[in-house]
RODO-355174 format. One record per residue (C-alpha): x, y negated, z negated. Coordinates in steps of 0.02 Angstrom, whole numbers, padded with zeros to 5 digits, always signed. Layout:
N
XYZ;...
***
This chain:
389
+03416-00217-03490;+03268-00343-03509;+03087-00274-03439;+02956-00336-03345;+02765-00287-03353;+02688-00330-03203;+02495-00334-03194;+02440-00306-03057;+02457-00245-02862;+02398-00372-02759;+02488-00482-02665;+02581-00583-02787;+02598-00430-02909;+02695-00324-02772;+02802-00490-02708;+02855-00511-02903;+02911-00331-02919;+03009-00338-02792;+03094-00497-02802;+03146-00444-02987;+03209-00257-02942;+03316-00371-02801;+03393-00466-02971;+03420-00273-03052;+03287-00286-03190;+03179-00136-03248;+03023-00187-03200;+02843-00091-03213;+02688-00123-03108;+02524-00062-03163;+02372-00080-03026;+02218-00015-03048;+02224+00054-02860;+02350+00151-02778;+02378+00028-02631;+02394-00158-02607;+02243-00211-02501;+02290-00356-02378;+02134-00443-02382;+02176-00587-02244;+02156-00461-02105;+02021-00352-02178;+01891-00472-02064;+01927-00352-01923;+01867-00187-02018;+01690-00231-01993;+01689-00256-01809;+01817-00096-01782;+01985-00227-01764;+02062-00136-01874;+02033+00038-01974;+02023+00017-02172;+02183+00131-02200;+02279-00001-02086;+02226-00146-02206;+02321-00063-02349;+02481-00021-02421;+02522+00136-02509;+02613+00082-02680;+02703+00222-02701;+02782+00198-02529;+02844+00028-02602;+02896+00113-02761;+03009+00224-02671;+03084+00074-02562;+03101-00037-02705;+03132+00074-02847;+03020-00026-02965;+02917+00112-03109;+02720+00131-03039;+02589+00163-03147;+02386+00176-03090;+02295+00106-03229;+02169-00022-03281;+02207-00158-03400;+02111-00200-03538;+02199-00308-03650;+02344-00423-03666;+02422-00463-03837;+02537-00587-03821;+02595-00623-03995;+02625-00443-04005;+02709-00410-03831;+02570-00257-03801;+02484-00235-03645;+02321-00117-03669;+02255+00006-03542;+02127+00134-03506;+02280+00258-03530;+02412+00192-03659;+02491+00039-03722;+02666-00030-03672;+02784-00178-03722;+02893-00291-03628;+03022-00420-03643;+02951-00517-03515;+02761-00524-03422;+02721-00565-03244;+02495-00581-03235;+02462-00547-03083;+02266-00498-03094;+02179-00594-02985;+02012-00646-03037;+01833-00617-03090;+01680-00690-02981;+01558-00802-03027;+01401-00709-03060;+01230-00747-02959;+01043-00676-02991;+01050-00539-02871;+01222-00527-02816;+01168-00329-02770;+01094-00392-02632;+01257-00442-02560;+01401-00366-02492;+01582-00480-02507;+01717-00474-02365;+01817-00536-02554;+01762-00407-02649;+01792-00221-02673;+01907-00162-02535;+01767-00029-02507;+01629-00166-02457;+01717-00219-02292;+01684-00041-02230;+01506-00039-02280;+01492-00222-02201;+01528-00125-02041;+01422+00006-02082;+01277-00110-02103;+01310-00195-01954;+01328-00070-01834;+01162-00017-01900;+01079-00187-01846;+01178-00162-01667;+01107+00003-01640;+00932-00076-01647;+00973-00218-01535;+00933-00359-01635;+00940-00427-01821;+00963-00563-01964;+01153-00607-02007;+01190-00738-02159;+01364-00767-02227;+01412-00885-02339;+01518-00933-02498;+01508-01013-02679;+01612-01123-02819;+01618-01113-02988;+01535-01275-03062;+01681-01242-03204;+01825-01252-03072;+01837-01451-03062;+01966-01408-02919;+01869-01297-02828;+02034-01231-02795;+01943-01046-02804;+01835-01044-02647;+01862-00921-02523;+01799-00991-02374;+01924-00955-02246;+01860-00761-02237;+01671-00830-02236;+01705-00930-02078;+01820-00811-01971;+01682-00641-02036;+01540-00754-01940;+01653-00791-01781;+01710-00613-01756;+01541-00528-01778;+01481-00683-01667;+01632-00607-01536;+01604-00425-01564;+01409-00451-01544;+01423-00532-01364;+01570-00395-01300;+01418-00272-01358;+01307-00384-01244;+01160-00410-01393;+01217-00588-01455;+01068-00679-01394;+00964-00546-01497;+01058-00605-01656;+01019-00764-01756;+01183-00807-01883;+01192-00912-02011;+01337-00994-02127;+01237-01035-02302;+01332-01147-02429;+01294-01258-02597;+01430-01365-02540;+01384-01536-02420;+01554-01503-02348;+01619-01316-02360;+01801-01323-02269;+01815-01520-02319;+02000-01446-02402;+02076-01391-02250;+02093-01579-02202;+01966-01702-02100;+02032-01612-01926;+01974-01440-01988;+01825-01506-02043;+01757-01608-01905;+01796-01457-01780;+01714-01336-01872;+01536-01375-01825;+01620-01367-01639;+01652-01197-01695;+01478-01136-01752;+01398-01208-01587;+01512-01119-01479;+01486-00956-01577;+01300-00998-01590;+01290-00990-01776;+01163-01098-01892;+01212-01194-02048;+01116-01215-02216;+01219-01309-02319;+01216-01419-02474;+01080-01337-02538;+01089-01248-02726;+01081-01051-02719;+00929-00988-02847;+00948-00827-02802;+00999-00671-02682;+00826-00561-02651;+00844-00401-02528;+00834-00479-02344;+00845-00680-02415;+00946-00800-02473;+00815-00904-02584;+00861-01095-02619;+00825-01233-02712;+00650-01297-02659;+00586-01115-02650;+00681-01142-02458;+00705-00971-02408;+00827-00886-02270;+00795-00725-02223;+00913-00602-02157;+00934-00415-02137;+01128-00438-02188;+01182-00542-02321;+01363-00586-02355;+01422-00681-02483;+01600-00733-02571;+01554-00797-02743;+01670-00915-02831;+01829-00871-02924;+01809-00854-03113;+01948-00811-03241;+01973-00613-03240;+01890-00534-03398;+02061-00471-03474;+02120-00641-03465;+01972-00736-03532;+01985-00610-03699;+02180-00650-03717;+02197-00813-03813;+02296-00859-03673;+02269-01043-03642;+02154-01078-03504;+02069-01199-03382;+01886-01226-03424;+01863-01121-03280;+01951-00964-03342;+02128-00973-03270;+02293-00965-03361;+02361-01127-03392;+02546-01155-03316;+02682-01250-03311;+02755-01304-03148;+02887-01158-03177;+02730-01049-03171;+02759-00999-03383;+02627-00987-03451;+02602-01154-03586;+02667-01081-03753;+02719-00930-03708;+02897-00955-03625;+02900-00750-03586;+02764-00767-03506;+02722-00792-03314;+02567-00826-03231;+02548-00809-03020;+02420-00797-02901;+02240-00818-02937;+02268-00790-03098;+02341-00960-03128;+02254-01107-03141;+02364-01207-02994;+02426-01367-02982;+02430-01498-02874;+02341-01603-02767;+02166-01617-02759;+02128-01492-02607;+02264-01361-02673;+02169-01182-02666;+02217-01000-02694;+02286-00932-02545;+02398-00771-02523;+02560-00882-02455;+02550-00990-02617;+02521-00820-02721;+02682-00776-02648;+02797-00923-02660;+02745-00924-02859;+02776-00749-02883;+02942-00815-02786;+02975-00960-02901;+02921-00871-03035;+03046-00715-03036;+03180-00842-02992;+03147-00948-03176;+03140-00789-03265;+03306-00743-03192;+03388-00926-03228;+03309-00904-03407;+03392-00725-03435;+03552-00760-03398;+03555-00936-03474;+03578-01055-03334;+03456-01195-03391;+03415-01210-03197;+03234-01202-03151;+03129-01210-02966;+02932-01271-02975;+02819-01210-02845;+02709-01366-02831;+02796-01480-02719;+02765-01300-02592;+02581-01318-02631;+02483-01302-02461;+02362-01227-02343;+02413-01139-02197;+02273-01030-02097;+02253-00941-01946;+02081-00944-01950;+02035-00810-01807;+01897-00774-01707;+01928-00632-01615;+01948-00709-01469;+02069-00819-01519;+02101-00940-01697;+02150-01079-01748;+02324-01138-01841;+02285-01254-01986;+02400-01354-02101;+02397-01460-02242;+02530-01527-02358;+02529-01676-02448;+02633-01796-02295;+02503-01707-02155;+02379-01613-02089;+02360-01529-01912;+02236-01407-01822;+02289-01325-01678;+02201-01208-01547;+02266-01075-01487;+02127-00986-01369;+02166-00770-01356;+02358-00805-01401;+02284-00834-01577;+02224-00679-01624;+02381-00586-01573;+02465-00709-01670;+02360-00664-01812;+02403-00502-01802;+02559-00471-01770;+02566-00561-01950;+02471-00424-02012;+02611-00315-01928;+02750-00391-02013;+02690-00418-02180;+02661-00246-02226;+02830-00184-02116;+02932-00318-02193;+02876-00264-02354;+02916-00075-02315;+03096-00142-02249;+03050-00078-02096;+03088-00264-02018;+03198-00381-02071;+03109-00499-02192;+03104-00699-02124;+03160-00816-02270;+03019-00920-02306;+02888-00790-02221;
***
């Protein structure tokens, strides 16, 4: 019986181990949490949407419906010449390697300063914490914005997405509390034009967006630095603000960047279209981890983590048993988002034949949510899974 060593319990991790317990392979997942966090709805912890315990999944409830081996642990180093994955606790070996690790973040002077809606699961509670604080004194100074990597020529490792929908739901949850006009937000960014990816249709409508939710924009100017209660730019420019969030760029996860695993100048694991990693035909890269390709506006997004954990455990399976038949994952590349508001969102698209932006005013958020709903039921087989979904 071949065995897989999975790293990691995000979302492509947990999509991989289950896909290759489906094909009967022994397969081991090691996380270094006990729950897979579903970051695209965590925007509603801080404004009380949704509690931090529903934003999670408890691994061992998947181990037990999946029957794939758990093991809480932190990885610290891959050899792959020697087939030994290092931990905190022990070693292990494996026929075959799914990386599922995510990322690391670009590092900024002053980062403290910040809280990330991207980060530690943790920080979206304190987000709330720190907000609710500002609420109870009727007034305050909100800035939240996003970074690249000046390494990532893609910019495929932006998380901008959770930047703009944090800012429209605290812009929603401060006028239901009736203090809006008290508030002054602001969306900070290095880039001229942060969103430019999801398509020309996205992008034009987004200033739309921050009028309507009253927000101010400071963009294509360099960050220097992240002071307590500024944002200091280039120009000694400075934007002051009692909250400041901010999702740095994506940078190649430590473990990976130590592994002599080949890599993108930016720090991801360098793939074929089969998602093996170059060289090392036992070994697959998904997710963030992976250095994706495709066309120029292709980013990390938790639907594309999951079709390559898809594709992925499919080429492994075709290689086992000798077939010679192999699926790629990037004629799938694309960029689907519901990008909500809390009082409603908007559907975005983008493949390479189209793009498309469509509003959907209240209906959107419920339709945001009730994906929240199914993904982690379908995952628990509490709901039939949706091919494709």
């Amino acid at each position: 019986m071949q065995h897989f060593l999975v790293l990691g319990g995000g979302i492509s991790g947990v999509e991989a181990a289950i896909k290759l317990r489906k094909k009967g392979y022994q397969v081991t997942l090691i996380s270094n949490r006990d729950y897979l966090f579903v970051y695209p709805i965590s925007i509603w912890i801080p404004v009380k949407g949704i509690s931090f315990d529903n934003s999670k999944i408890d691994l061992r409830k998947l181990q037990k419906k999946h029957g794939f081996e758990l093991l809480i642990d932190s990885v610290q180093k891959i050899d792959a010449e020697q087939k030994i994955v290092t931990t905190k606790n022990g070693e292990y070996t494996y026929d075959y390697l799914f990386i599922a690790l995510g990322m690391g973040k670009v590092s900024s002077n002053g980062l403290e300063n910040t809280l990330s809606i991207c980060g530690n699961p943790e920080q979206a509670v304190s987000i709330g914490e720190e907000l609710d604080k500002l609420v109870g004194q009727g007034k305050g100074k909100i800035a939240v914005g996003f970074g690249g990597n000046p390494k990532d020529a893609k910019g495929s490792a932006v998380r901008g997405g959770p930047a703009f929908e944090l800012l429209f739901n605290i812009s929603t949850y401060l006028r239901k509390k009736g203090v809006l006009d008290n508030f002054e937000l602001n969306f900070f960014a290095p880039m001229a034009e942060p969103g430019k990816k999801m398509g020309k249709k996205a992008l034009n409508s987004l200033g739309k967006f921050f009028k309507h939710y009253k927000i101010n924009q400071y963009v294509g100017k360099k960050i220097i630095e992240f002071n307590k209660g500024e944002v200091l730019f280039e120009n000694n420019e400075k934007l002051e603000s009692d909250l400041i969030v901010y999702i740095s760029g994506g940078d190649g996860h430590p473990v990976i960047k130590a592994s002599g695993l080949p890599l993108s100048e930016a720090g991801f694991i360098r793939t074929l279209p089969t998602c093996q990693v170059e060289g090392f035909p036992e070994i697959y890269a998904i997710g963030d981890s992976a250095d994706i390709i495709g066309p120029p506006w292709a980013a990390k997004q938790g639907h594309m983590a999951e079709i390559m954990a898809d594709v992925a455990a499919y080429n492994a399976h075709q290689q086992i048993i000798g077939s010679g038949k192999t699926k790629s994952y990037v004629d799938k590349v694309s960029i689907i988002c519901i990008m909500d508001s809390g009082d409603g969102a908007a559907l975005i698209s983008r493949t390479t034949k189209k793009e498309s932006m469509i509003m959907l005013p209240i209906v959107g958020h419920w339709l945001k949510k009730t994906w929240g709903f199914y993904y982690k039921n379908s995952k628990l087989n509490r709901i039939p899974r949706i091919p494709g979904m």
